[in-house]
C-alpha positions, -999 to +999 in steps of 0.1 A: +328-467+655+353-452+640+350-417+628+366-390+596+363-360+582+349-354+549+344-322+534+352-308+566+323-332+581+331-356+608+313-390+595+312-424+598+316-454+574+287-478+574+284-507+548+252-517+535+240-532+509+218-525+473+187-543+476+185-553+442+214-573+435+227-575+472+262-560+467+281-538+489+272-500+498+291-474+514+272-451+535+288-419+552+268-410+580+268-376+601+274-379+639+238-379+644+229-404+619+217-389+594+232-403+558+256-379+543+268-394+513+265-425+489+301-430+480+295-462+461+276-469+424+258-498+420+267-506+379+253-540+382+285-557+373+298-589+378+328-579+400+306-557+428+302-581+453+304-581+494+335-564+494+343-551+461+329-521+452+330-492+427+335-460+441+319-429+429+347-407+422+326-384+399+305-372+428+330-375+459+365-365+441+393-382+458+371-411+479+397-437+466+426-420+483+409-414+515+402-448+516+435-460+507+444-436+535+427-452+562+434-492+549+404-496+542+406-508+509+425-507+476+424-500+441+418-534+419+430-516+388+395-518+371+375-493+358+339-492+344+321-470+328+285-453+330+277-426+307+307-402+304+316-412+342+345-436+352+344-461+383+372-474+400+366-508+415+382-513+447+382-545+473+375-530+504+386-544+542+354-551+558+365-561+585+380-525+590+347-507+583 
């Protein structure tokens, strides 16, 4: 598995999914397993699905360009919004992750 650095923490990227509505997760994950960070939002929306995702930009600052970065996915050019927080929606590689 492929590992990054976040926030000056080596992670991995682990894909999971909500358990409500089934549709993709991103989980980063310290070396030893233990989950770091929740870089996705589940906004219940008709787009999310097994590999498109809205990215929680309002938490993790700058999760888009990292992975953009790393081709791992790219922006679809839609944004949602949840309270006074905006969500870019991005189709993410699978594959890749």
């Amino acid at each position: 598995m492929k590992t990054y650095v976040f926030r000056g923490v080596k992670v991995t990227l682990e894909k999971a999914e909500y358990q409500n509505n089934g549709s993709l997760a991103l989980i980063l994950k310290t070396l030893d397993g233990e989950d770091y960070a929740v870089v996705t939002v589940n906004l219940n929306h008709p787009m999310q699905s097994d590999d498109m995702a809205f990215l929680d930009e309002n938490n993790y600052p700058g999760i888009g360009k990292g992975i953009e970065q790393h081709r791992l996915g790219l922006p679809m050019g839609v944004i949602a919004v949840s309270g006074y927080c905006r969500y870019p929606l991005y189709t993410l590689f699978i594959d890749k992750i």
